[in-house]
Phi, psi and omega in degrees: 000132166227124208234206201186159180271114162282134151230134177358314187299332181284352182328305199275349172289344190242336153268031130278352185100026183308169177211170171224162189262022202256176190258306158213174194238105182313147166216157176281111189303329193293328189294342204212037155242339159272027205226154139217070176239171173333299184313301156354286192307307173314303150335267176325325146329276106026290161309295182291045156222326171218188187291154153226147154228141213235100221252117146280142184241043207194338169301352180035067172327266262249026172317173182236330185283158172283138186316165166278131174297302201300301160325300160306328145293334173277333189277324160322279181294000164268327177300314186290346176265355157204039143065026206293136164274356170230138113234153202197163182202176201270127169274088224187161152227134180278356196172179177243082197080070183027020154265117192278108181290349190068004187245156166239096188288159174282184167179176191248167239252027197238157201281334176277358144312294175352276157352280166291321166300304222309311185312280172345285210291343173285279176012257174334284197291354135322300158303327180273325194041062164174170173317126127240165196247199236177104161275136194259147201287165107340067198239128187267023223180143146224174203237141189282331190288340200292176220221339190180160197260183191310298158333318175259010169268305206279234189043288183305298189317308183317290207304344200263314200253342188096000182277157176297181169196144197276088190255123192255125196298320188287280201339312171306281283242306171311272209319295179344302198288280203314313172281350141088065156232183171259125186291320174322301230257310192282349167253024192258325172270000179302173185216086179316293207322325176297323185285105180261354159189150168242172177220155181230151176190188207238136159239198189252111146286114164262035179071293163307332197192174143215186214245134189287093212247338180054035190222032191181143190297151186305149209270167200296300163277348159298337185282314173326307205266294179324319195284294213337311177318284196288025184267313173230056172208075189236030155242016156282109188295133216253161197199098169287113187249139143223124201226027192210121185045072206272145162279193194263153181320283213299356156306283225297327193307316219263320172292303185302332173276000162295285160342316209245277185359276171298344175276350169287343188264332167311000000 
């Protein structure tokens, strides 16, 4: 399956009678739990033609505060009204003493992390009463204090709590360069079983680094990193993100159909 992120700006392609060649279609969950409104309408539209699956940026796994009751509820009931075969958010914390940075921050890599995400993520999925995945971060930083590495942290957590996990191929891709490893060697310890879905998207060279921007087509060595994945993984369902300077449907369409390509030529 190859699918693409719906965002607003695509909204009027599809209440004109646009139709896509794509498989399915993504939403930010946060975008569409405070709404019955078009956007809603659209969505529910939509649904009945395709697959959803439902990306949170705001649940903070890896938080220290207690979930928000409203929030889960509202994330409870969107799920139950249009039935996404993935749900997932960021292995990340957002904030502090109930404030949302809007950022999805790191954290380290320790067995007392471990421990306490591992509890959270059963908790949610107790309340969800289903599977969720887990994306591994963007992080422009490590923390000296981790215990282990990020591979073996997604590994573990999976093995503990049953949940999945999202690999998002650019992040892997960013961090490698800035923090200076071989992305090969961190997806040579991944446990493929675990991995329910992937994502590709484009970021920004500021020459010293670069930057995850989600604002530019995948870049050449993510695809490079990408066939390698799907040589013996090609039933993962695949995900074109653009969330920046975002283009017309059929640009995002032409990356999933990039997508789909290679994995038939493999």
């Amino acid at each position: 399956m190859f699918g693409v992120g719906l965002r607003h700006k695509h909204f009027p392609y599809f209440e004109n009678g646009g139709k896509s060649k794509v498989d399915f279609f993504e939403i930010i969950s946060e975008n569409f739990m405070n709404t019955k409104g078009r956007p809603f309408e659209i969505l529910i539209k939509l649904r009945q033609e395709y697959p959803v699956c439902m990306h949170g940026v705001s649940l903070s796994i890896a938080g220290t505060n207690n979930f928000s009751d409203e929030y889960l509820s509202k994330l409870k009931a969107l799920e139950k009204t249009i039935s996404p075969f993935v749900v997932s958010d960021h292995l990340c914390f957002t904030g502090v003493d109930g404030n949302n940075l809007h950022n999805l921050l790191p954290f380290s890599y320790t067995e007392k992390n471990l421990n306490r995400i591992s509890d959270r993520i059963k908790f949610v999925q107790d309340y969800l009463n289903r599977q969720m995945i887990f994306e591994n971060l963007s992080a422009y930083f490590t923390l000296k204090d981790s215990e282990m590495s990020e591979s073996e942290f997604l590994n573990e957590i999976c093995e503990r709590t049953g949940c999945g996990i999202l690999l998002d191929v650019n992040n892997l891709y960013v961090n490698s360069v800035n923090q200076n490893f071989d992305p090969t060697m961190w997806l040579s310890k991944i446990n493929f079983s675990n991995v329910k879905q992937l994502h590709l998207a484009g970021f920004t060279d500021y020459g010293d680094y670069l930057f995850d921007t989600h604002s530019n087509p995948v870049h050449q060595d993510v695809w490079k990193l990408y066939r390698g994945i799907i040589q013996d993984n090609k039933n993962i369902p695949v995900l074109i993100e653009w969330d920046e300077d975002i283009p017309d449907f059929e640009i995002l369409e032409e990356e999933a159909l990039k997508a789909k390509n290679y994995a038939i030529e493999i």
